[in-house]
Backbone bond lengths (Angstrom), bond angles and torsions (degrees), N, CA, C in turn:
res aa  C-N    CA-C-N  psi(-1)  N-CA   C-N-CA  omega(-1)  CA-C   N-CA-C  phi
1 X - - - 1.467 - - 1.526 109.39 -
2 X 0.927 127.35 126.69 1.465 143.86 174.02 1.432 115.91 -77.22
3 X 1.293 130.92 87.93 1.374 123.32 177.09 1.836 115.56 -86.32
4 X 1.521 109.46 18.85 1.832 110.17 -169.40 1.207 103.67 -55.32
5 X 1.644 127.93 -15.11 1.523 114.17 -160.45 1.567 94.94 -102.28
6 X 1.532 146.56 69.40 1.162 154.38 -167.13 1.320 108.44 -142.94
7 X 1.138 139.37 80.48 0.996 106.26 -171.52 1.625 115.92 -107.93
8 X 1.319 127.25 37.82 1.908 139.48 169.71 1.334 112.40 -148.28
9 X 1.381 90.35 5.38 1.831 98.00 175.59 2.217 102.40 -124.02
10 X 1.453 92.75 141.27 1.236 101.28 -175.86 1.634 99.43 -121.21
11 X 1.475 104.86 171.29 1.580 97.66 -165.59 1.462 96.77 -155.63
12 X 1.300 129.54 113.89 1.307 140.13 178.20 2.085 108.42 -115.39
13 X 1.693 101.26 166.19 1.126 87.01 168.45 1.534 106.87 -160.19
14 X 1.810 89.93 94.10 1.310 109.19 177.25 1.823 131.23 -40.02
15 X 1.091 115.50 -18.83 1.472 109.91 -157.96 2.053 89.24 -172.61
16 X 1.745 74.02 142.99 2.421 74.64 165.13 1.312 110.08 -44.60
17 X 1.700 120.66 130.07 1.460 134.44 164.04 1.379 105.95 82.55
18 X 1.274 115.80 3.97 2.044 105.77 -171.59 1.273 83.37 -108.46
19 X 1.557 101.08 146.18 1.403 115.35 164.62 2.129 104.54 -137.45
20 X 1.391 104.79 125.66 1.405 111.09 -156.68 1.242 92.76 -91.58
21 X 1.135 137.10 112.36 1.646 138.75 158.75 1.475 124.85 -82.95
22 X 1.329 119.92 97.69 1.335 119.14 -160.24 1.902 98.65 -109.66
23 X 1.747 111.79 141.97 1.049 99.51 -178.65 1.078 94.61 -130.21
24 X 1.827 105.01 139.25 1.365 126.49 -126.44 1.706 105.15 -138.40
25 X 1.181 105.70 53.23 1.491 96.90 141.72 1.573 122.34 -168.64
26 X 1.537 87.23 98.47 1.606 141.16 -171.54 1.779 85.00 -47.39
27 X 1.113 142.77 -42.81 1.443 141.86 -159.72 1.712 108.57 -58.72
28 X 1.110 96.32 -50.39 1.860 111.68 177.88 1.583 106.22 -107.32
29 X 0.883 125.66 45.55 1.728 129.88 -177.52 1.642 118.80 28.53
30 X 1.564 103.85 54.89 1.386 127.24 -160.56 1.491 118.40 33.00
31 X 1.592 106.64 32.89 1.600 97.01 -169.70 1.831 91.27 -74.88
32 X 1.584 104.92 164.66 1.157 129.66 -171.97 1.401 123.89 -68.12
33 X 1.132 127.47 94.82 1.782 116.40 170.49 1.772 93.08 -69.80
34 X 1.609 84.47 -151.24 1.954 108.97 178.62 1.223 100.21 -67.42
35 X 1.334 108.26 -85.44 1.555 117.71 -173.00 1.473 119.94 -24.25
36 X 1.914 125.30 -54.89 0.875 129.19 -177.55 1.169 129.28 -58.27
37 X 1.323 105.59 -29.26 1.829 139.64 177.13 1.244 96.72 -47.26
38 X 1.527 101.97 -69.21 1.423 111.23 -172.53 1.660 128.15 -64.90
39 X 1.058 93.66 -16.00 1.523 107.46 -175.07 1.503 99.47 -87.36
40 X 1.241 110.24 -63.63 2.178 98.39 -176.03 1.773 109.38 -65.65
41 X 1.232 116.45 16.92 1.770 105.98 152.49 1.409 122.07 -110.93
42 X 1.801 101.58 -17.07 1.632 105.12 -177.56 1.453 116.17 -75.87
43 X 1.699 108.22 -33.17 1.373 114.43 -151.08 1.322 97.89 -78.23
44 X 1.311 132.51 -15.15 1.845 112.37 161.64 1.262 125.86 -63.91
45 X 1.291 116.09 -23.13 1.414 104.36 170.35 1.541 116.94 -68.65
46 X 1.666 101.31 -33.45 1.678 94.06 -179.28 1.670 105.80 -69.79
47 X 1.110 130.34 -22.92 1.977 157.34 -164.60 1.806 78.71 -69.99
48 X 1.452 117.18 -44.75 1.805 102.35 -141.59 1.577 84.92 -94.76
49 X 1.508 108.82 -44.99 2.023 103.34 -173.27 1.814 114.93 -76.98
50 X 1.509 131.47 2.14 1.423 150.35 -179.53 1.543 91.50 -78.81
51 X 1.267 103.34 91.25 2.382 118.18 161.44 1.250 80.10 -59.51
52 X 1.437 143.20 -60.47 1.530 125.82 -147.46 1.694 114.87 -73.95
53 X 1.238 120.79 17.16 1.842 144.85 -172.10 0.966 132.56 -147.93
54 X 1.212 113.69 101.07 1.156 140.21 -170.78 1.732 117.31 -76.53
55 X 1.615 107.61 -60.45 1.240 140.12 164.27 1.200 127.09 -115.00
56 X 1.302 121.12 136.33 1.580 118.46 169.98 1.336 105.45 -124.87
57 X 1.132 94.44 151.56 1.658 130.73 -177.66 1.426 123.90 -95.39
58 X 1.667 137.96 108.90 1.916 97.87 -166.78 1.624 82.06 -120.55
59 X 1.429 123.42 159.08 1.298 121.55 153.96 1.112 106.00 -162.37
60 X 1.747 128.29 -168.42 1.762 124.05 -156.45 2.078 83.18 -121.75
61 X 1.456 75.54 167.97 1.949 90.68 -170.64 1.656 78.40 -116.07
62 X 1.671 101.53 136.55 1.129 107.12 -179.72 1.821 123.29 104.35
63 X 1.140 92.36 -156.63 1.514 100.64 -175.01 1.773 110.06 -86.57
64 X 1.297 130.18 -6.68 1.208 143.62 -146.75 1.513 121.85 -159.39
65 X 1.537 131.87 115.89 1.163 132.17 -175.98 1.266 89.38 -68.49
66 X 1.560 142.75 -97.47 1.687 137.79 164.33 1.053 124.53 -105.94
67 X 1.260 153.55 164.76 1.327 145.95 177.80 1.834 89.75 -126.02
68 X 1.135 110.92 63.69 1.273 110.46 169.66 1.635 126.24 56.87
69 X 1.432 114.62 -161.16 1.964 119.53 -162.33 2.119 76.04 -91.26
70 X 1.513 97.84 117.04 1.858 93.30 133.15 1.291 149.25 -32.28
71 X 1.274 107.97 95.37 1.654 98.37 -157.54 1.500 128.84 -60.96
72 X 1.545 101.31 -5.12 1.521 97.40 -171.53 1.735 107.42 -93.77
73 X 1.765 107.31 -5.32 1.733 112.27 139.14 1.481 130.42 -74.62
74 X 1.640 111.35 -11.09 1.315 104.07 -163.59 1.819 93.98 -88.56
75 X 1.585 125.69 -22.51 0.629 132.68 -155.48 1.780 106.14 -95.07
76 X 1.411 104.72 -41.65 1.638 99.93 -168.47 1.787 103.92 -77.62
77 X 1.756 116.03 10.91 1.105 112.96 -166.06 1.024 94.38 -100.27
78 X 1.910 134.55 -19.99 1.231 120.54 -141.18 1.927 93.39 -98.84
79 X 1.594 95.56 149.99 1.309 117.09 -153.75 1.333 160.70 41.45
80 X 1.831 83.39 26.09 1.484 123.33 -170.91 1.648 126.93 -100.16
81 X 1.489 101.69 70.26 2.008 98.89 -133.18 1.841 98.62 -69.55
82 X 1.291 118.28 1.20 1.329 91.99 165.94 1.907 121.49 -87.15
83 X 1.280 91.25 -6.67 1.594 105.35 173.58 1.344 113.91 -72.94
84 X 1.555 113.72 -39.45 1.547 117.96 -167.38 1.813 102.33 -93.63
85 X 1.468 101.66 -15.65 1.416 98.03 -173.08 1.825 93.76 -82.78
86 X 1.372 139.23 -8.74 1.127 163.24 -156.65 1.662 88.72 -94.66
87 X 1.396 102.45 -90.25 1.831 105.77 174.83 1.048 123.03 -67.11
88 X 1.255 136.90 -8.64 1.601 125.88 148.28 1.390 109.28 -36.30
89 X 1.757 106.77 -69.94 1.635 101.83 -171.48 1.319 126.27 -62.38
90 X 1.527 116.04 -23.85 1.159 107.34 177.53 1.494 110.96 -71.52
91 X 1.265 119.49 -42.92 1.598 116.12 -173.09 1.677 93.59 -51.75
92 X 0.937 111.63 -54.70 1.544 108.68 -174.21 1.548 123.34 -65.75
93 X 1.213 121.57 2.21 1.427 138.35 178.83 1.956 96.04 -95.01
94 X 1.336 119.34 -44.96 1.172 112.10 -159.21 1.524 104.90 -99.35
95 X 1.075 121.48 -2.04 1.363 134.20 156.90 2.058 117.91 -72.83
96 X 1.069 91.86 -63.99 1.494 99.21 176.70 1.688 112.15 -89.11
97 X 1.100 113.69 -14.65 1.656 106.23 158.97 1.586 130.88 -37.60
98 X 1.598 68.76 -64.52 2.147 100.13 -163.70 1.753 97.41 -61.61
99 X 1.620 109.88 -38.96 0.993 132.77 -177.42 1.795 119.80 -54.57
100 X 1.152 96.79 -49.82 1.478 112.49 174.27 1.803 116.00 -90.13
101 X 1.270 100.50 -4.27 1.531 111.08 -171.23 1.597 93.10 -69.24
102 X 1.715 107.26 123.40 1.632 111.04 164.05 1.562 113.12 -51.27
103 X 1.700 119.31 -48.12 1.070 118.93 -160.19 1.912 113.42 -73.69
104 X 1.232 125.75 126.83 1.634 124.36 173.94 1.757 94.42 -36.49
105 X 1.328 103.26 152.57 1.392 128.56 179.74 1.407 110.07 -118.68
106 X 1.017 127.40 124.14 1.770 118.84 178.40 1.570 98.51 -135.23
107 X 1.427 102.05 130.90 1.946 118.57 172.61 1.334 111.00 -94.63
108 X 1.481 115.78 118.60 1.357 112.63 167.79 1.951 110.95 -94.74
109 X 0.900 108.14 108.48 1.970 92.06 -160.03 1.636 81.06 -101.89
110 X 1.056 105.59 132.66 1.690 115.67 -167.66 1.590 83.57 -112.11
111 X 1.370 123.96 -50.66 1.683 114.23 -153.01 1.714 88.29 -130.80
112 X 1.576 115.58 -148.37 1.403 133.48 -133.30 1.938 73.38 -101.47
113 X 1.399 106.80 167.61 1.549 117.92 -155.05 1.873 96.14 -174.28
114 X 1.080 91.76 110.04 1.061 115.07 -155.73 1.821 115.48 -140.12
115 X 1.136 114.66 113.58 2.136 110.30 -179.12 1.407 106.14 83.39
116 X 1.314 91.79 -132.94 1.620 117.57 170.39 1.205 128.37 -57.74
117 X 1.411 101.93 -49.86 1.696 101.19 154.46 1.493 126.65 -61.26
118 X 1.192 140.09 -31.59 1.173 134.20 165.99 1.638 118.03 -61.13
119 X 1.597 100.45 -32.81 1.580 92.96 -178.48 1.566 108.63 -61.71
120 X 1.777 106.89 -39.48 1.764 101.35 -179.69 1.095 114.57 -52.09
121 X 1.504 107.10 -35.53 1.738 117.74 -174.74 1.674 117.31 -56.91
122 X 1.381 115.03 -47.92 1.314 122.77 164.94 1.473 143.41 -90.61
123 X 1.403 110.30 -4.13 1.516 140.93 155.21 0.878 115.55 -57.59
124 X 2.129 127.08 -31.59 1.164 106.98 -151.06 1.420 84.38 -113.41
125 X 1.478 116.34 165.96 1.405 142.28 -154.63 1.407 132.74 -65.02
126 X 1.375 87.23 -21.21 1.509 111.46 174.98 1.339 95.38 -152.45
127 X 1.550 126.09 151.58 1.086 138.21 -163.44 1.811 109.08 -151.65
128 X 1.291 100.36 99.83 1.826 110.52 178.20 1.353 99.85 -99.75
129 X 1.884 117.25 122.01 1.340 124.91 153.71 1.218 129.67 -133.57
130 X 1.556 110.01 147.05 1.661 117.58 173.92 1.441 109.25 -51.08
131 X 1.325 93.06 140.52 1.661 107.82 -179.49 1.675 108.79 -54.20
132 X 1.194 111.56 -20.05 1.553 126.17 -148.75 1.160 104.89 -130.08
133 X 1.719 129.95 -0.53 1.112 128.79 176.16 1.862 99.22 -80.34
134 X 1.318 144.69 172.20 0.907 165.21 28.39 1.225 159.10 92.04
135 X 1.671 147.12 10.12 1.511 117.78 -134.70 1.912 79.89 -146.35
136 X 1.565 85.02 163.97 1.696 103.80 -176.22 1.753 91.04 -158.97
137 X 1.134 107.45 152.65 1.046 121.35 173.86 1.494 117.37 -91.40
138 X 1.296 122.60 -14.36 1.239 142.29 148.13 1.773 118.39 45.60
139 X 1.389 113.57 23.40 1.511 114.47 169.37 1.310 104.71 -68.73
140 X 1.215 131.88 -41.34 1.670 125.32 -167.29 1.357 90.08 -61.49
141 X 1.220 120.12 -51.85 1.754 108.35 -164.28 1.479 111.78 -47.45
142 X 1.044 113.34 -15.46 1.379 136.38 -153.95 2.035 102.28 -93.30
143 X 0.935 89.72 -61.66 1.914 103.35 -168.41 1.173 98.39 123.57
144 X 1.419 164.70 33.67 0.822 145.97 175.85 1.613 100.22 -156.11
145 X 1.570 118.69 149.62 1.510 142.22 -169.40 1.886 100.74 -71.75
146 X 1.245 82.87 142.27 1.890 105.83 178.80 1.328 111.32 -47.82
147 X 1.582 128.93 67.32 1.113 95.90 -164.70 1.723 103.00 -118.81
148 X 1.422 128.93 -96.96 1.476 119.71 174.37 1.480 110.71 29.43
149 X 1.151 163.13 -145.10 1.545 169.76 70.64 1.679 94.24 80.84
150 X 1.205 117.74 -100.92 1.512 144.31 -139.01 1.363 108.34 -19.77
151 X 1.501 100.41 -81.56 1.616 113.03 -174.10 1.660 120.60 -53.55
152 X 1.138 113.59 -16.18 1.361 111.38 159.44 1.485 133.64 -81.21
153 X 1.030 109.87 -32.69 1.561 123.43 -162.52 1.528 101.69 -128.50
154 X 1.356 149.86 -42.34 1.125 150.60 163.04 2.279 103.13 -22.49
155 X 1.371 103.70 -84.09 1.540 108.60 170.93 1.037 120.18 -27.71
156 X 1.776 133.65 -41.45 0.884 121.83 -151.68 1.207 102.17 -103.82
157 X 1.625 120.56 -17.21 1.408 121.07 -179.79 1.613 101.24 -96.37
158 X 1.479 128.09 -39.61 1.487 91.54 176.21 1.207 113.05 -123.92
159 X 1.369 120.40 14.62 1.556 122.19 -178.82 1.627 111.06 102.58
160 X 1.406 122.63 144.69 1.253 146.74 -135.89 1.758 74.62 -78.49
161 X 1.818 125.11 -65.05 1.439 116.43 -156.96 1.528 111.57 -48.64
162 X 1.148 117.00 -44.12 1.980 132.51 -141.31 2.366 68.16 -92.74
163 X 0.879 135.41 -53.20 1.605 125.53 -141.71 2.013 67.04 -99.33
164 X 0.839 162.65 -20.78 1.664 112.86 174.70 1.618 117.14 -97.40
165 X 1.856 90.84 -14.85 1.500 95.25 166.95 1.517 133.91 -69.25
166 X 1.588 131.30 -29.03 1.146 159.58 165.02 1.363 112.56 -63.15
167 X 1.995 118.44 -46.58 0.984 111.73 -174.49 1.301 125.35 -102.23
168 X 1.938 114.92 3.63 1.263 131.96 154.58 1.013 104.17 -79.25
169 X 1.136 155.65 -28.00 1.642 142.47 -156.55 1.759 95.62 -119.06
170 X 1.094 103.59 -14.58 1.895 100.03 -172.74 1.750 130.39 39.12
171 X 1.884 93.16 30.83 1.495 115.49 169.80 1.402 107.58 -57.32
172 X 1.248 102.37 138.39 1.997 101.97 169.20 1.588 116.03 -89.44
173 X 1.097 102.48 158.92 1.852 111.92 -156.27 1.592 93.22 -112.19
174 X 0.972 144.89 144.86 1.117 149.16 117.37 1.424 133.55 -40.27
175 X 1.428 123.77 141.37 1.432 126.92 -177.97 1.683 96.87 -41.28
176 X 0.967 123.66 -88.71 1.667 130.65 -172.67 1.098 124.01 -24.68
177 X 1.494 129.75 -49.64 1.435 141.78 135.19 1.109 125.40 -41.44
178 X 1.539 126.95 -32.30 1.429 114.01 -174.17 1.870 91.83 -78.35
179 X 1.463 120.35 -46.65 1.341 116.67 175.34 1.284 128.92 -33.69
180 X 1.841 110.57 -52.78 1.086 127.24 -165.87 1.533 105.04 -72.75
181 X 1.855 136.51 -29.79 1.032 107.95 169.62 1.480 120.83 -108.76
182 X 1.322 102.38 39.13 1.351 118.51 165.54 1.868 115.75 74.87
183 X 1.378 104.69 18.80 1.441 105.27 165.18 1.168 115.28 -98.78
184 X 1.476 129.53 46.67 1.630 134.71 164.09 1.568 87.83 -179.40
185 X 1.267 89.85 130.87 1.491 123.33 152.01 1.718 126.00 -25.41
186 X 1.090 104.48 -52.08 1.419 107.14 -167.38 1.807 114.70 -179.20
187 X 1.536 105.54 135.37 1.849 126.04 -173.16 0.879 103.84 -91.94
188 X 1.126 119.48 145.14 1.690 120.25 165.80 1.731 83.24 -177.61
189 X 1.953 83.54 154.50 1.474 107.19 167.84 1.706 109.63 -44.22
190 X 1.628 90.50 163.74 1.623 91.30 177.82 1.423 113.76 -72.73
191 X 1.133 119.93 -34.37 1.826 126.37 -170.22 1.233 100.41 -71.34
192 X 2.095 133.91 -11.65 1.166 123.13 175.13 1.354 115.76 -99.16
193 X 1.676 115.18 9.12 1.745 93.03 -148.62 1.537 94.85 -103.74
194 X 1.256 133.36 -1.75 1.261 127.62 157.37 1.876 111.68 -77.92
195 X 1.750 115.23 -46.02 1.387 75.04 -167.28 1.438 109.24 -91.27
196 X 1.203 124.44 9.97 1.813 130.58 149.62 1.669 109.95 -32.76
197 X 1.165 101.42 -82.58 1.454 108.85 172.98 1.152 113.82 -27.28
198 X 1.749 117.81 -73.25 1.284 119.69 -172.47 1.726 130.09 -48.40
199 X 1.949 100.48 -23.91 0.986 119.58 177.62 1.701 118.11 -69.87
200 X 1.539 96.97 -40.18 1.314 87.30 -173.18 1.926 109.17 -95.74
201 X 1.499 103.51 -1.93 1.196 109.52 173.88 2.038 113.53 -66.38
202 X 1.657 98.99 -40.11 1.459 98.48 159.40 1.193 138.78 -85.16
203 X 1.140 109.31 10.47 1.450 119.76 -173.64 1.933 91.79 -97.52
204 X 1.579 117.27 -66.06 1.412 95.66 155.21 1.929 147.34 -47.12
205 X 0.982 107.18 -31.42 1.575 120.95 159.68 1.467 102.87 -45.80
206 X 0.865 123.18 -31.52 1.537 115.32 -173.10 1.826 101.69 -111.63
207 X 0.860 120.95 5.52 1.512 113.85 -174.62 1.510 106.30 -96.78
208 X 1.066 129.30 172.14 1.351 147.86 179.04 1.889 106.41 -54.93
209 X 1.465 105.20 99.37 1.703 110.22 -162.24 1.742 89.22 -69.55
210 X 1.262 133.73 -39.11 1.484 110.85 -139.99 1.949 89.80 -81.62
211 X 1.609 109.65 -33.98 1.105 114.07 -154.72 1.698 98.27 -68.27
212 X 1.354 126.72 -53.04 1.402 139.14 167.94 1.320 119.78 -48.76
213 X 1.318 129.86 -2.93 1.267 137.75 -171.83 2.029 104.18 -123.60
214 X 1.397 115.30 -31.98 1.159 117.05 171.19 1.766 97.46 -99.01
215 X 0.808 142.06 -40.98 1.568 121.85 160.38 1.286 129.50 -38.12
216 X 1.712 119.33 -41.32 0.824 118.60 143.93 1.435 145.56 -45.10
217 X 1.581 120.38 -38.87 1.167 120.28 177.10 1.127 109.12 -81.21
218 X 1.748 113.46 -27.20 1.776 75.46 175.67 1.599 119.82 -119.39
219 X 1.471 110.59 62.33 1.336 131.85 -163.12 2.408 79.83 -122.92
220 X 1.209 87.37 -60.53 2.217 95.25 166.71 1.381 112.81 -54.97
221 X 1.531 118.67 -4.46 1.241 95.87 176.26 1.292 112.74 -76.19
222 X 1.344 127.33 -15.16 1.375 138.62 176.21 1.207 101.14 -49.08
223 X 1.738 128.19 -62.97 1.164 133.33 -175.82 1.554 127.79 -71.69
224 X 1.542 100.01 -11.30 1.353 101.31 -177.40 1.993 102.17 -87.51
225 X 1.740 104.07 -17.90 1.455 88.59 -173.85 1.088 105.66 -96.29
226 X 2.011 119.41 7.66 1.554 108.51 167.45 1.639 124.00 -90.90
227 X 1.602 113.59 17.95 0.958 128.59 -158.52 1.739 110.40 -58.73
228 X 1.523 101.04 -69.02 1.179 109.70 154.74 2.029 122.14 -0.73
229 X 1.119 94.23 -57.89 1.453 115.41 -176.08 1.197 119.28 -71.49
230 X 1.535 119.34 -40.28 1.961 139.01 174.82 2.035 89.09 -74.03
231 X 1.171 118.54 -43.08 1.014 108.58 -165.62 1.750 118.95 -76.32
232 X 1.405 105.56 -14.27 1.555 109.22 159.29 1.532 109.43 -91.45
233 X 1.196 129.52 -42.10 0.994 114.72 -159.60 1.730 116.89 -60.04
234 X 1.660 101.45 -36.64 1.205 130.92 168.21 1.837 107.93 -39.61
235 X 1.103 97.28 -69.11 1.811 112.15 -170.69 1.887 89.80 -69.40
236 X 1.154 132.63 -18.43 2.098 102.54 171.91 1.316 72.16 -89.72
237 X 1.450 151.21 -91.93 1.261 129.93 -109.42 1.572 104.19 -72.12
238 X 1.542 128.27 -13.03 1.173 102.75 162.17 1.454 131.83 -99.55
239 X 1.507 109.98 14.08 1.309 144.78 163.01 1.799 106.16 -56.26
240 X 1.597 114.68 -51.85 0.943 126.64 176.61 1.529 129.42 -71.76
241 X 1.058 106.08 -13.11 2.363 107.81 158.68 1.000 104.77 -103.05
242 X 1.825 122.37 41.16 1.118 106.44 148.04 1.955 100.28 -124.15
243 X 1.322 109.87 40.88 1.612 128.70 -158.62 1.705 107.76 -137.02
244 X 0.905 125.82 134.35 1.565 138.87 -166.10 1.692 105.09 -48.05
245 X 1.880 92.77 -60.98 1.390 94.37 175.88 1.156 137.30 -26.18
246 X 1.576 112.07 -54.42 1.510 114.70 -175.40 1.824 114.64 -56.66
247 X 1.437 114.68 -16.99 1.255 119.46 -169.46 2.095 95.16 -74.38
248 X 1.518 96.27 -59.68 1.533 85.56 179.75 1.163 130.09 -47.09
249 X 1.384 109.98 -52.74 1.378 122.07 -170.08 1.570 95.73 -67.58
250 X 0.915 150.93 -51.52 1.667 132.38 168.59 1.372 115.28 -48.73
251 X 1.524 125.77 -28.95 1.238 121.76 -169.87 1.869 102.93 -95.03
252 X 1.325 107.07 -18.39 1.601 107.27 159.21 1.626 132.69 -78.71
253 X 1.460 101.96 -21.70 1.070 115.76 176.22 1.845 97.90 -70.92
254 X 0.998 112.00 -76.87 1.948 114.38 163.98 1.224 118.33 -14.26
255 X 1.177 105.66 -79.49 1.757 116.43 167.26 1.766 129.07 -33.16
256 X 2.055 96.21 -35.53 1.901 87.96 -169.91 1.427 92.45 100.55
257 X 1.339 152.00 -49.66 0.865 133.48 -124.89 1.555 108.13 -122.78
258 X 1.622 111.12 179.12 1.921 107.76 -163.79 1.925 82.43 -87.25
259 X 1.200 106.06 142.41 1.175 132.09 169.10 1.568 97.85 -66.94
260 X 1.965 100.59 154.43 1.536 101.80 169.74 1.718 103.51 -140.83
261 X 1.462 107.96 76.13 1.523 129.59 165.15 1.494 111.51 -3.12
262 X 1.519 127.87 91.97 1.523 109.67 151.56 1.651 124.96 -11.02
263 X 1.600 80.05 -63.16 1.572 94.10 177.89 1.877 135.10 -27.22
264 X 1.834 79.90 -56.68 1.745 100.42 159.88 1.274 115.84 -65.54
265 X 0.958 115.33 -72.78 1.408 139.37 -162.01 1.948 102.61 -54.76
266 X 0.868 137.75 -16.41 1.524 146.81 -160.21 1.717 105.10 54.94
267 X 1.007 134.93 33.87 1.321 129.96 -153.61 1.958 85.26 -101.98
């Protein structure tokens, strides 16, 4: 499999059947431009047709799995509907990709996880994080509704109370907390949470592929019958960059400072 056309994603392959997906640009705390966007929904298809992969591995280079969408994309997109009709599909490509991907998915979230990157982070099948890493789902901060990832998969991993409370208030969780209410897999120190992953990424590589690959699918059927649900949540939140809010709340996020909502404000 040829991965040359990547260009923020790197691809190593630690051990028989592992393939390490590292997302790679440590400069902006791998938060997401266009390109990258597009790249963490495509690369499962190359993940699902790769004989030489068994398992994949995804994690961030640097101090940070993602620090979320770049705002100076979140911004030139807003009310630009061939742009959002653009990131609609992709959000929805990297949701149902990973989802439909034969091969197990495992997240190593080393640092803060944030957007798009968090959805890879919680999409994927197993989920290893630093105690000390980080993550919020953080659309409210934003102006715009939980949508990409959350409302699908949030409920089912830690329950309807802990996923509308987290994803109305868009508080960040800590590794230990995200463990404790069962929206990640597994804590561990930071110096362990890559070779954890890798560990249990080879420990599957060697297990029974057809049985781990149809367990999987129908462990997603959960997610495939909450689809319905990703598929609204998806269509308001991109309902919402075409709404004032999203302009502040990006321009507060820039600033440091508490946003002041059209919305609220009657402005």
């Amino acid at each position: 499999m040829d991965y040359d056309q990547y260009e923020y994603l790197t691809f190593e392959r630690p051990s028989d059947g592992v393939l390490l997906i590292t997302i790679n640009r440590p400069d902006r705390l791998n938060a997401t431009n266009k390109r990258l966007h597009w790249e963490l929904g495509n690369v499962w298809l190359d993940v699902d047709a790769d004989d030489a992969t068994r398992i994949a591995v995804i994690t961030g280079a640097g101090k940070a799995f993602s620090a979320g969408g770049d705002l100076d994309m979140v911004v030139d997109q807003v009310k630009d509907f061939k742009q959002i009709a653009a990131i609609a599909k992709e959000a929805a490509d990297l949701v149902y990709n990973i989802a439909n991907c034969q091969k197990v998915v495992i997240s190593a979230i080393n640092g803060v996880a944030v957007g798009a990157g968090l959805a890879a982070a919680l999409m994927a099948d197993i989920s290893v994080i630093a105690e000390d890493a980080r993550l919020t789902d953080g659309h409210l901060r934003l102006g715009v509704g939980a949508g990409d990832h959350a409302a699908i998969i949030w409920p089912i991993l830690c329950g309807m109370a802990k996923a509308k409370y987290y994803l109305l208030t868009a508080e960040f969780i800590d590794g230990k907390e995200a463990e404790r209410i069962g929206l990640v897999s597994l804590c561990r120190p930071q110096a362990e949470v890559l070779p954890t992953a890798l560990s249990v990424a080879e420990k599957l590589a060697a297990g029974p592929q057809h049985a781990l690959r149809w367990t999987k699918r129908s462990l997603n059927l959960w997610i495939r019958d909450a689809s319905p649900i990703f598929e609204a949540s998806l269509a308001y939140e991109m309902l919402n960059f075409f709404d004032d809010d999203v302009l502040e709340g990006a321009t507060a996020i820039k600033e440091k400072r508490a946003p002041k909502f059209p919305s609220v404000t009657g402005g």
